[in-house]
C-alpha positions as a Python dict, from the first residue, in 0.01 Angstrom:
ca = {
    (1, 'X'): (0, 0, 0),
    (2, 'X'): (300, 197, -67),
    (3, 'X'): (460, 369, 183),
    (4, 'X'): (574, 737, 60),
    (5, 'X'): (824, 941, 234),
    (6, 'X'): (775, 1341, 285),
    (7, 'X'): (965, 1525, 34),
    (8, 'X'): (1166, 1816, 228),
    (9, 'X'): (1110, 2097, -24),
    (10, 'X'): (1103, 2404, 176),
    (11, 'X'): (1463, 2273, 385),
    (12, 'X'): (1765, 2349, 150),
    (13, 'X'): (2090, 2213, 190),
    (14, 'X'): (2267, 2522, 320),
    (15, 'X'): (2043, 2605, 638),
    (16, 'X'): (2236, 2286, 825),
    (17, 'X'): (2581, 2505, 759),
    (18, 'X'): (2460, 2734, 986),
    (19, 'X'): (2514, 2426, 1269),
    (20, 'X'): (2860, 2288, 1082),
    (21, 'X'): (3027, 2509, 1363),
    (22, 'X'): (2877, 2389, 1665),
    (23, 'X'): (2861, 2017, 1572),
    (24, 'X'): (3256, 2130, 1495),
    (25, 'X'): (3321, 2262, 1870),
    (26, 'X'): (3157, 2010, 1968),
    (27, 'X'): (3345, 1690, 1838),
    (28, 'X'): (3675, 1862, 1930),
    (29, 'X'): (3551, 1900, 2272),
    (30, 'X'): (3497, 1539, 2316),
    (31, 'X'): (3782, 1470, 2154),
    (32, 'X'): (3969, 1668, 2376),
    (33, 'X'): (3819, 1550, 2677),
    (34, 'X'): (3878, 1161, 2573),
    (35, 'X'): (4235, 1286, 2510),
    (36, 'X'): (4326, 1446, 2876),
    (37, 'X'): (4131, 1145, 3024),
    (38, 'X'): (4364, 890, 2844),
    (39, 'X'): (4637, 1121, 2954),
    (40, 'X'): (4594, 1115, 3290),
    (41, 'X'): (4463, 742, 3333),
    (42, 'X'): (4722, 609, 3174),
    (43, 'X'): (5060, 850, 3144),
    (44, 'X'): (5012, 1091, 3453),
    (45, 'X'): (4902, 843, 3725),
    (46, 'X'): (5193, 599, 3637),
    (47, 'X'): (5431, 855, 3678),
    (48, 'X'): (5286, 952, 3986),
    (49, 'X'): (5293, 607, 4117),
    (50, 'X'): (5683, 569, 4009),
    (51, 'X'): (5756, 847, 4244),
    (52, 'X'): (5568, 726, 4540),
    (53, 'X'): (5741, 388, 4537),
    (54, 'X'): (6101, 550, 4420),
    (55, 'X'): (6031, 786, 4771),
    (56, 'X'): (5925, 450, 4954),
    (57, 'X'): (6200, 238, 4826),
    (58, 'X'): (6489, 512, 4977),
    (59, 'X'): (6286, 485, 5283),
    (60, 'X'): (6382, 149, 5423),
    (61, 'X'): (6291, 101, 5815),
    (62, 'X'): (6582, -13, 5941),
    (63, 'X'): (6399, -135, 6281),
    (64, 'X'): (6257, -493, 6092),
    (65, 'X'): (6610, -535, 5975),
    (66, 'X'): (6832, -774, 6202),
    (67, 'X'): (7108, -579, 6200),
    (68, 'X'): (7347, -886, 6411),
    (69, 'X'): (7224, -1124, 6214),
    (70, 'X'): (7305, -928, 5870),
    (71, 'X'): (7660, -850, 6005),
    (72, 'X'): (7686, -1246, 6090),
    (73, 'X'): (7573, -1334, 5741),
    (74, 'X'): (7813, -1043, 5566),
    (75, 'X'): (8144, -1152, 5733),
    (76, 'X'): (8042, -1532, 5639),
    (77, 'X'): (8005, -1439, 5289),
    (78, 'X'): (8335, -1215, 5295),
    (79, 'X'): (8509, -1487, 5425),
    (80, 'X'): (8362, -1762, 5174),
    (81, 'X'): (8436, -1511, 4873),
    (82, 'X'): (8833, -1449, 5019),
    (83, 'X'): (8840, -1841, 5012),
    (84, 'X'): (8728, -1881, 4706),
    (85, 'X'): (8964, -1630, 4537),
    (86, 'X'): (9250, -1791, 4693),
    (87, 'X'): (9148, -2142, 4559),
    (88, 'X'): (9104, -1991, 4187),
    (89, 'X'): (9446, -1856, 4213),
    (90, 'X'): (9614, -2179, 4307),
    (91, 'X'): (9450, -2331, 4034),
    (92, 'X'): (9714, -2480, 3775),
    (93, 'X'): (9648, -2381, 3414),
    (94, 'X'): (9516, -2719, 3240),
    (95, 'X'): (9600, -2631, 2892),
    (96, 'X'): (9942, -2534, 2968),
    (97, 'X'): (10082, -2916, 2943),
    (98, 'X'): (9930, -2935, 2628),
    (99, 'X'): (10213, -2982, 2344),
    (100, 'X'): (10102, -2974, 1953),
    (101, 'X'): (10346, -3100, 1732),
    (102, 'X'): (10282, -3062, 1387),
    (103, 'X'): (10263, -3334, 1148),
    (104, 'X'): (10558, -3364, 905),
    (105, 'X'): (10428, -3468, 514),
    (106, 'X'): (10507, -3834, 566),
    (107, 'X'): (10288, -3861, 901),
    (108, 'X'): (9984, -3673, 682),
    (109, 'X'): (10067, -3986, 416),
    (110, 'X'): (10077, -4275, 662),
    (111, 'X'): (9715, -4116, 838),
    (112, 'X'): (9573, -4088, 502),
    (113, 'X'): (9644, -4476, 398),
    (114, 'X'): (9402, -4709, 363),
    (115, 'X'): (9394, -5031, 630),
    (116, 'X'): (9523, -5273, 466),
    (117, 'X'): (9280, -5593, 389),
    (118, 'X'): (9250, -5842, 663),
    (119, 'X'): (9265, -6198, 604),
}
């Protein structure tokens, strides 16, 4: 048996025009839509969310902080960084004893020998 398809005779190829402008309206409306969607998942939310925690970061609550203990710890670590300047300053400079003399043309002769033979 072979299977024949319907021959669309009376359907010519210029009645779909008439719907080329709705299908048209309609892509670019989902296209749209996907757009803003992408937008605001992804670009307006973060920036959103950047602002709440820049707000929350300026808002520190100063009653869980320790405030004797941080002073403690502060003039401990002002002290050990006045200390340690003052050792870095004594410091001597270890390249300053260091003398070069150059090497005359009969001391580049005498390195350049070869050993003599041993017996």
């Amino acid at each position: 048996m072979k299977f024949k398809l319907p021959k669309l005779k009376n359907i010519k190829w210029y009645c779909w025009l008439k719907f080329l402008p709705l299908g048209t309206m309609i892509l670019l409306l989902i296209l749209l839509s996907t757009c803003l969607i992408f937008l605001n998942k992804y670009f307006y939310q973060t920036i959103a969310e950047i602002k709440v925690v820049g707000l929350l970061q300026n808002q520190v609550s100063l009653s869980k902080i320790d405030l004797p203990l941080y002073q403690q710890v502060f003039d401990k670590w002002e002290i050990k960084k006045k200390s340690n300047t003052e050792i870095l300053e004594n410091l001597n400079d270890p390249f300053s004893s260091i003398s070069a003399t150059p090497l005359n043309q009969s001391g580049l002769e005498s390195a350049n020998k070869k050993p003599a033979p041993s017996q």
